[in-house]
C-alpha positions as CSV (number, residue, x, y, z in Angstrom):
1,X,0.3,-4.8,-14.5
2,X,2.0,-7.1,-12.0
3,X,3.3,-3.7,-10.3
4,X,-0.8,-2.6,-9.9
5,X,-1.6,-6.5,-8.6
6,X,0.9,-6.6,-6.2
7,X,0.5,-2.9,-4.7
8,X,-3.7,-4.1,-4.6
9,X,-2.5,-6.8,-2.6
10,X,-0.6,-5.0,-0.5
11,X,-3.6,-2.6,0.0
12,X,-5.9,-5.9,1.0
13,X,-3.3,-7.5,3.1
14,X,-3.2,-3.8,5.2
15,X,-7.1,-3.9,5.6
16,X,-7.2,-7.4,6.6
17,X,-4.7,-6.2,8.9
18,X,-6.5,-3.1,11.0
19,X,-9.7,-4.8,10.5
20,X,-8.2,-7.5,12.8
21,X,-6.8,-4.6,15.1
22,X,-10.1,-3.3,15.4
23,X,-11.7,-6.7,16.0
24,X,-9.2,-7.2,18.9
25,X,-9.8,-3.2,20.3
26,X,-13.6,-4.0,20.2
27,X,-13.3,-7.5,22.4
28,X,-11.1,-5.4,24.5
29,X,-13.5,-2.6,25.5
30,X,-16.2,-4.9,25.8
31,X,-14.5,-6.8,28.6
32,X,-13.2,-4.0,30.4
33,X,-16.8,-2.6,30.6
34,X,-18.2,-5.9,31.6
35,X,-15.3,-6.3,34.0
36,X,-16.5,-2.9,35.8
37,X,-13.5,-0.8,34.7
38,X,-14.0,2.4,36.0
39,X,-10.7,3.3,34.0
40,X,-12.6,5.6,31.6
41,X,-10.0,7.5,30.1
42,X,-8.3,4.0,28.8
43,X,-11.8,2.8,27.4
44,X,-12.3,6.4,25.1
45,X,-8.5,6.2,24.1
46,X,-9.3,2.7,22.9
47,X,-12.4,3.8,21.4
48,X,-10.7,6.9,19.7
49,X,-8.4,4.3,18.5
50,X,-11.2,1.8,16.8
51,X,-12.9,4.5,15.1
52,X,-9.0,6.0,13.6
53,X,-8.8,2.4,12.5
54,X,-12.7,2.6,10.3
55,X,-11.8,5.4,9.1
56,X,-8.3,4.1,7.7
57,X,-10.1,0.9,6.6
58,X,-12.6,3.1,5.1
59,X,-10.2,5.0,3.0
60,X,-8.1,1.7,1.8
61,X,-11.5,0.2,0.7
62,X,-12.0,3.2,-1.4
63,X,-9.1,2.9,-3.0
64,X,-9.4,-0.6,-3.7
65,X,-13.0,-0.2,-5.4
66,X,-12.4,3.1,-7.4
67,X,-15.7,4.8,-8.5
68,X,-17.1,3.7,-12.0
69,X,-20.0,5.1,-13.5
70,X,-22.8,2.5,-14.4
């Protein structure tokens, strides 16, 4: 049981985690298109990044709530 608890709070520490990553990437873009940046290819590589990061936050989240029929 304490093995279970401590490898769920692993998993929420790791969202927490990439959730702030993608926070930061998100500020980031946003300034560099307010700021005029014309350096496209660094804004979609940032972008390809955020969405990588939902979809890994997506997946933890899934584990931590596992299905259960009502």
């Amino acid at each position: 049981m304490i093995k279970f608890l401590q490898d769920v709070r692993t998993l929420q520490l790791r969202v927490l985690e990439l959730e702030a990553e993608h926070r930061e990437l998100d500020h980031l873009i946003q300034q560099l298109q307010l700021d005029g940046s014309r350096d496209e290819l660094q804004i979609r590589r940032l972008k390809k990044r955020k969405l990588q990061l939902k979809d890994q936050i997506a997946t933890l989240q899934a584990q931590l709530s596992p299905d259960v029929p009502a």
